[in-house]
C-alpha positions as CSV (number, residue, x, y, z in Angstrom):
1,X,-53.4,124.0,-110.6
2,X,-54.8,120.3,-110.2
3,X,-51.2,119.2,-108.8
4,X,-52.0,122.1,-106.1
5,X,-55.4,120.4,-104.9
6,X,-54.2,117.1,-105.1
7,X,-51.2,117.9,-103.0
8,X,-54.2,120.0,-100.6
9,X,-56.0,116.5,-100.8
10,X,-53.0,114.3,-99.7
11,X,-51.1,116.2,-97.0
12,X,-52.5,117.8,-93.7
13,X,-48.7,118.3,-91.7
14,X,-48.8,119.8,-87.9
15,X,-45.8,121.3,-87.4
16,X,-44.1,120.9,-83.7
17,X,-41.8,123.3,-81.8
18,X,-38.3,121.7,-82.0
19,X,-38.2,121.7,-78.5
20,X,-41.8,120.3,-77.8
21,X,-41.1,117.8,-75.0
22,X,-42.8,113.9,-75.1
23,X,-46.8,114.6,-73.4
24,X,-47.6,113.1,-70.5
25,X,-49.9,110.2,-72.0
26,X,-46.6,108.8,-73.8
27,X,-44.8,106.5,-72.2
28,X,-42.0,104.2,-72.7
29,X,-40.4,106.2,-75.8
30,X,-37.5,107.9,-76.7
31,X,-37.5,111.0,-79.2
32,X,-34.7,109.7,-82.4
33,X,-33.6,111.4,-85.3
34,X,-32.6,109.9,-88.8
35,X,-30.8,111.6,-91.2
36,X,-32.5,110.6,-94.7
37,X,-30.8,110.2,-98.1
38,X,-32.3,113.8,-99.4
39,X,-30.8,115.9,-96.9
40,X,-34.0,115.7,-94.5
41,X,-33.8,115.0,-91.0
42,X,-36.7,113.0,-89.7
43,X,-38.0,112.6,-85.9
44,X,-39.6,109.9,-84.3
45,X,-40.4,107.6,-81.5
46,X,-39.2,104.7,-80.9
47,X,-40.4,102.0,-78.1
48,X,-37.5,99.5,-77.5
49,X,-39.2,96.1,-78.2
50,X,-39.2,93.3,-74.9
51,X,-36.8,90.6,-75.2
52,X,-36.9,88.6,-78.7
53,X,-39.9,90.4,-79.9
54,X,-40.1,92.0,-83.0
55,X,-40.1,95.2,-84.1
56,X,-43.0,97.4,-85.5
57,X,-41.7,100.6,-88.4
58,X,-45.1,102.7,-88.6
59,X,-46.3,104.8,-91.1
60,X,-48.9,107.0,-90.3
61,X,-51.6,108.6,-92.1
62,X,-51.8,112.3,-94.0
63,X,-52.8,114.1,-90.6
64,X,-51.7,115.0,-87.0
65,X,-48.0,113.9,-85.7
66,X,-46.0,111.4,-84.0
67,X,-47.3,112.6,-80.5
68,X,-51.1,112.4,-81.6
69,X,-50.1,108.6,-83.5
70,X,-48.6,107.3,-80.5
71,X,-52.1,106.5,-78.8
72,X,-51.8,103.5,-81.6
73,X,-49.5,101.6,-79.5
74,X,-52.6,100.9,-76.9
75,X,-54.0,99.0,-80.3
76,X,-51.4,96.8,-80.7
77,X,-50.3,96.3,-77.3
78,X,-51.6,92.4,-77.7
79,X,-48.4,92.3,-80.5
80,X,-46.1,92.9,-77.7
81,X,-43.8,94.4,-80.2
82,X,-41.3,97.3,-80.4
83,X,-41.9,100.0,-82.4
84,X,-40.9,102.8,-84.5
85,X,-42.9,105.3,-85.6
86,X,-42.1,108.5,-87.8
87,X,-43.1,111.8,-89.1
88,X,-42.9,112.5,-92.7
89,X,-40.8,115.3,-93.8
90,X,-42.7,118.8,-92.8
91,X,-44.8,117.2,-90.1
92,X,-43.7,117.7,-86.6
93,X,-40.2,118.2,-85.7
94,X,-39.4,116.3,-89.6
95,X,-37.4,119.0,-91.7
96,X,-38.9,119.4,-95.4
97,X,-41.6,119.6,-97.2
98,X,-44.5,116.4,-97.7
99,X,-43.5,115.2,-101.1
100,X,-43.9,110.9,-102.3
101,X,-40.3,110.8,-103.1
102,X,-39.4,112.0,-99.8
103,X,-41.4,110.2,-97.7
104,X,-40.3,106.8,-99.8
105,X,-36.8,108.5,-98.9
106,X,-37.6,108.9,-95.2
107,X,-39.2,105.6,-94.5
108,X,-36.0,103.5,-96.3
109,X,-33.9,105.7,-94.1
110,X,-35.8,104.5,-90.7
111,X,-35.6,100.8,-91.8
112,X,-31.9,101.5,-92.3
113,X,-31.6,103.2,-88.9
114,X,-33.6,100.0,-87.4
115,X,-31.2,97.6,-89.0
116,X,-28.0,99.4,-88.7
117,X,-28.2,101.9,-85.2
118,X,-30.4,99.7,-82.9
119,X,-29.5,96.2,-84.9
120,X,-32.9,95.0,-85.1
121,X,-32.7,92.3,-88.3
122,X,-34.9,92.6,-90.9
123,X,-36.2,89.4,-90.3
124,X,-37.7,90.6,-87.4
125,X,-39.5,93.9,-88.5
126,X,-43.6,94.2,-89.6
127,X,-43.7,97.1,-92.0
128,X,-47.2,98.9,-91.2
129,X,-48.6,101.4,-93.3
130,X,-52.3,103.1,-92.3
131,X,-54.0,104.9,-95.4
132,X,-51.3,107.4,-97.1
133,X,-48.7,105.3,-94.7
134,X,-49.7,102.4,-97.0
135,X,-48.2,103.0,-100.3
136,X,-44.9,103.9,-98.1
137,X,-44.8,100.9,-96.3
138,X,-45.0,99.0,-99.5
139,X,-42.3,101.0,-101.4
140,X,-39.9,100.1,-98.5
141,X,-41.0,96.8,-98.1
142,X,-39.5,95.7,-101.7
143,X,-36.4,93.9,-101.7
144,X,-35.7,93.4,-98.2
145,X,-36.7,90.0,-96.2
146,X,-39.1,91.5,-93.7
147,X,-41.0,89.5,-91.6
148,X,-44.6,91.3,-92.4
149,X,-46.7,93.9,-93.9
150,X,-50.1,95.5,-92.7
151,X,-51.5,97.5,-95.2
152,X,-54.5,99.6,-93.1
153,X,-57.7,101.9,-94.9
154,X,-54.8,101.9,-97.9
155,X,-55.6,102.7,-101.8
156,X,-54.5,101.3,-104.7
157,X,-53.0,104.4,-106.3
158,X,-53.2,108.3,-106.3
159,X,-54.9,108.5,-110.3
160,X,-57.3,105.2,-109.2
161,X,-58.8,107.3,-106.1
162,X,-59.3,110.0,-108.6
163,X,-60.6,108.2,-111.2
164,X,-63.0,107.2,-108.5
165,X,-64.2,110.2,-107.0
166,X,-64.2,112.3,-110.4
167,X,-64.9,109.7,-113.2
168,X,-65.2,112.5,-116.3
169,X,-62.4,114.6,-115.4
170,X,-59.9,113.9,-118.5
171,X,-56.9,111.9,-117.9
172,X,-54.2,114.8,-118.7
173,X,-55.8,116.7,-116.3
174,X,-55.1,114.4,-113.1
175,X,-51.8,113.3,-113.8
176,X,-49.4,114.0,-110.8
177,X,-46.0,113.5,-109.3
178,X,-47.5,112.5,-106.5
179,X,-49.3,108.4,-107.5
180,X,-48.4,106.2,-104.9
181,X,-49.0,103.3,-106.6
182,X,-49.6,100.7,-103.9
183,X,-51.0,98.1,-105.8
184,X,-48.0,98.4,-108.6
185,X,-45.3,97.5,-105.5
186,X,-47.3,94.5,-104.4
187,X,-46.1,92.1,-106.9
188,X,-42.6,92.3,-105.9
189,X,-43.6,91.6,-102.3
190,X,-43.2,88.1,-101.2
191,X,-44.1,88.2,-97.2
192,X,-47.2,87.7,-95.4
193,X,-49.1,90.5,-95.4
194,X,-52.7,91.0,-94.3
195,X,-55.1,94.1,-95.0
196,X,-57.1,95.7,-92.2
197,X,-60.1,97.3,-93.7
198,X,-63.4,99.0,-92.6
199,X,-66.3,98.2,-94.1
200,X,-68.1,101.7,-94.5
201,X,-65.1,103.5,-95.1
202,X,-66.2,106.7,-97.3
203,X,-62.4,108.1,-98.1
204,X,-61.1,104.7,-99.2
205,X,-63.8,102.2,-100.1
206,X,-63.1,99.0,-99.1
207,X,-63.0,97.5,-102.6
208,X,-60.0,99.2,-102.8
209,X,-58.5,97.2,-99.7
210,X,-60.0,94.0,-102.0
211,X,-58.4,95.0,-104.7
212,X,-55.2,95.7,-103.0
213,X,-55.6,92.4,-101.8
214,X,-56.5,90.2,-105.2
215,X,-52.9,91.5,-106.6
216,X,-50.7,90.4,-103.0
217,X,-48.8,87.3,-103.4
218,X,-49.0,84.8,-100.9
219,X,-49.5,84.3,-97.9
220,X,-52.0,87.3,-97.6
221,X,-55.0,87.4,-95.4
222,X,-57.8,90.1,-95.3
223,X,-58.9,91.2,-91.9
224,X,-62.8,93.5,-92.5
225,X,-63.9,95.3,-89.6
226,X,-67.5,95.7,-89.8
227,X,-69.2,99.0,-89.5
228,X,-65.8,100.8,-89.5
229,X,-65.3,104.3,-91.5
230,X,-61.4,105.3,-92.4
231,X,-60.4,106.6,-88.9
232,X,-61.9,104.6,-86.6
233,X,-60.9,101.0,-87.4
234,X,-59.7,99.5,-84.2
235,X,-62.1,101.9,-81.8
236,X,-64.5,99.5,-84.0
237,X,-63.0,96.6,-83.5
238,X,-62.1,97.1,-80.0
239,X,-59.7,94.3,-78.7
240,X,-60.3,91.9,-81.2
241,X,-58.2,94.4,-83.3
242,X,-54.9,93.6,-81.3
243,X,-55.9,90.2,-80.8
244,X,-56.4,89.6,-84.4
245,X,-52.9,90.8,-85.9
246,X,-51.1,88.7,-83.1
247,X,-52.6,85.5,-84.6
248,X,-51.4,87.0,-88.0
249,X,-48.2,87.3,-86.1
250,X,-47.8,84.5,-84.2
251,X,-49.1,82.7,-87.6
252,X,-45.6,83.6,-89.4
253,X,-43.9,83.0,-86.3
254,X,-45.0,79.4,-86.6
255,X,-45.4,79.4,-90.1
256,X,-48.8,78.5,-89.8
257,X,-51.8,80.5,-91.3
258,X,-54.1,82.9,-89.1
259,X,-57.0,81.3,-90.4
């Protein structure tokens, strides 16, 4: 019953005609497929990046799809990156059903398709995950010499948010398949990475975005957006959003420090 609700908390997936054709506010992208390890087939966008850019691999949050998320690339425009950004499996045109092992499965299969189909090295590829696209972009970032992470309105874990929201529920009665341990990945992670957080976020408080942060290795910078909720981060910020992770990027770029 409680693996029901949580799943109810964590996943709110649009489904898309197959045939649903790019809207009229989207342009410059290309509708791609990946075939992932678990037999799912996963559709996305994908913005070809200008010359000797890098390349963004975005993981959005628990809601809408990759037509609604596309808006995003008007808040990182100032990156002048490529980018790549998926649907889980069961949102959109994705084949499946929203589960953590296959979305871990579906975002290693788009960084493979990055590095092997369109040759982009992995030294040239920023990992961003926003809220339930954070814990994704951290299980793929292990092991592979990416260039960054951005870890957006993201939570330490599954069982921590609980915890947090329902303190005297007993222990055997939260445990799930679905954790996303965030903060137990970070460790292992040795890139720059900075966390974007909002400081009156009411879904994911931003002590969890501290926290999150206190365990990263360096280099790691924290980038707070005041007055910001969960969903509204860069309308908040406005263009100091953009601005701000291209000094971040341009930092690694020269191996200097944004600050």
């Amino acid at each position: 019953m409680f693996e029901t609700l949580v799943r109810m908390f964590l996943y709110y997936p649009v489904i898309l005609d197959p045939s649903a054709q790019l809207p009229e506010y989207i342009h410059g992208a290309e509708q791609v497929w990946i075939d992932s390890a678990d037999g799912n087939r996963i559709h996305g966008l994908y913005w070809r990046a200008p010359d000797k850019r890098p390349t963004i691999l975005f993981f959005h949050g628990n809601a809408q799809t990759v037509f609604e998320w596309a808006l995003v690339t008007e808040d990182i425009k100032p990156m002048e990156c490529g980018m790549l950004l998926i649907d889980y499996p069961g949102y959109g045109k994705s084949t499946g059903k929203p589960r953590e092992e296959a979305l871990y499965a579906a975002g290693h299969a788009a960084l493979r398709w990055l590095v092997g189909h369109m040759k982009v090295p992995e030294h040239r590829i920023i990992l961003f995950g926003k809220s339930l696209g954070g814990p994704v972009a951290a299980e793929v970032a292990q092991g592979h010499s990416i260039m960054g992470l951005v870890l957006e309105s993201t939570f330490q874990s599954v069982p921590a948010m609980i915890r947090r929201m329902v303190p005297l529920l007993p222990e055997h009665a939260w445990l799930s398949s679905e954790q996303y341990n965030t903060a137990s990945r970070l460790p292992s992670i040795h890139v720059s990475v900075v966390f974007v957080h909002g400081t009156i976020d009411t879904l994911v408080p931003i002590s969890e975005g501290k926290a999150l942060y206190a365990l990263a290795n360096e280099p790691k910078h924290i980038y707070i957006v005041d007055g910001a909720g969960h969903n509204d981060v860069s309308f908040v910020a406005g263009r100091e959003y953009g601005l701000t992770l291209r000094r971040w990027l341009d930092g690694i770029e020269n191996k200097t420090t944004m600050y």
